[in-house]
VEXDREN-2710 file (C-alpha; in Angstrom, 1 decimal):
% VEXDREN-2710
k/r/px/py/pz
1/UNK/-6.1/141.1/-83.4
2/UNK/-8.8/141.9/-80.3
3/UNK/-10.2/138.3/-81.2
4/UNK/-7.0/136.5/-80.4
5/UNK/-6.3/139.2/-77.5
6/UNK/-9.5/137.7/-76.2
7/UNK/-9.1/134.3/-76.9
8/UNK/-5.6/134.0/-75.3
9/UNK/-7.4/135.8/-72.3
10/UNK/-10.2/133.7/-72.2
11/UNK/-7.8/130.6/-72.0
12/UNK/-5.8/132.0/-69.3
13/UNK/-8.6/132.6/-67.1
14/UNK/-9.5/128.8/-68.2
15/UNK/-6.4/127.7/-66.8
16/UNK/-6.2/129.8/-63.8
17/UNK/-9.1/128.5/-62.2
18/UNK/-9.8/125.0/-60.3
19/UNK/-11.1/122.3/-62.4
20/UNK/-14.9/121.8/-61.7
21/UNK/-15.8/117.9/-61.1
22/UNK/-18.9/116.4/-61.9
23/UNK/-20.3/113.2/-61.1
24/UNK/-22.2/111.4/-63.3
25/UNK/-24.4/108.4/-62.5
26/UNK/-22.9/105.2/-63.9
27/UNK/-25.6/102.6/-65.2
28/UNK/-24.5/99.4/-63.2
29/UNK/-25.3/95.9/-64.7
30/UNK/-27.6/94.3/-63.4
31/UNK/-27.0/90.3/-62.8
32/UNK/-30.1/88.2/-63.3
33/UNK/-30.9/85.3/-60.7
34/UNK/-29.3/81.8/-61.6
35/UNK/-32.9/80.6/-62.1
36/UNK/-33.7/82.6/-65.3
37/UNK/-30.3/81.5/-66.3
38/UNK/-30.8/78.0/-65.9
39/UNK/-31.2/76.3/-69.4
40/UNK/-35.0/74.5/-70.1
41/UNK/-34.8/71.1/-70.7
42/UNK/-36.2/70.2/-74.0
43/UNK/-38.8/67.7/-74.3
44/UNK/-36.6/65.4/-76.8
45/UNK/-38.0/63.8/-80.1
46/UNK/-41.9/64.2/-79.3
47/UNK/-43.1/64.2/-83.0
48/UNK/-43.8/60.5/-85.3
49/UNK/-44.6/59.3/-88.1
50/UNK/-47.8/60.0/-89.7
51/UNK/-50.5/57.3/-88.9
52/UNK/-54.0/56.6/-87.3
53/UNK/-52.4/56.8/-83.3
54/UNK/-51.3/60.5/-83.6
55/UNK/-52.4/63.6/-85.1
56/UNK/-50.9/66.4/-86.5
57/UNK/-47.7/63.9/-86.1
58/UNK/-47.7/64.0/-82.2
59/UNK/-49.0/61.0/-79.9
60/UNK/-50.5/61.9/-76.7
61/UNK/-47.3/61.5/-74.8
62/UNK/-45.3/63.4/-77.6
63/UNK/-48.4/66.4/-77.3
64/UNK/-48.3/66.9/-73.5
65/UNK/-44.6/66.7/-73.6
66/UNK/-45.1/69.4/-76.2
67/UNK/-47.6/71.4/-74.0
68/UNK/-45.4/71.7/-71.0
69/UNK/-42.5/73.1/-72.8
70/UNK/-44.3/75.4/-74.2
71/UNK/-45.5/76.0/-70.7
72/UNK/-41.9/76.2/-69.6
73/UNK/-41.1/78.8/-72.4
74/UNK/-43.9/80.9/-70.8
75/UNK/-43.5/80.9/-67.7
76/UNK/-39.5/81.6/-68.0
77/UNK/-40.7/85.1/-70.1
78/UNK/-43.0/86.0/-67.1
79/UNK/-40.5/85.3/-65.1
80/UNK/-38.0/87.5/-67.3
81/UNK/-40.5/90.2/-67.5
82/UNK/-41.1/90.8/-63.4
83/UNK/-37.7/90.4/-62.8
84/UNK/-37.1/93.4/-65.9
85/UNK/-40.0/95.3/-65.0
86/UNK/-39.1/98.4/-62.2
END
């Protein structure tokens, strides 16, 4: 019987007072520039047929073609990571 005279007491006093507010910080989104956005154009069919003028499948245009995208692709995670990075 005391435990529920004190429980009903305890929610009365509850009651009786003012609500206390707290603020709490809200994480906010942050939007990327439109530059790390912006889709990579891809360097298109770069790989042949097998033969004596390419190796590894790729002609000289096909491998530099190759070697800039992958450039691309590497400088666009840089670019990701300093604009992540606090």
């Amino acid at each position: 019987m005391a435990r529920i005279a004190l429980t009903a007491v305890l929610l009365l006093a509850a009651c009786a007072s003012d609500p206390v507010r707290v603020e709490v910080p809200v994480v906010q989104r942050a939007v990327p520039p439109a530059e790390l956005l912006a889709p990579i154009q891809t360097p298109g069919r770069i790989f042949t047929a097998p033969g004596a003028a390419s190796v590894a499948c790729l002609d000289p245009a096909g491998r530099d073609s190759l070697v800039g995208y992958v450039d691309l692709l590497r400088q666009r995670v840089s670019a990701w990571e300093g604009w992540a990075a606090p």
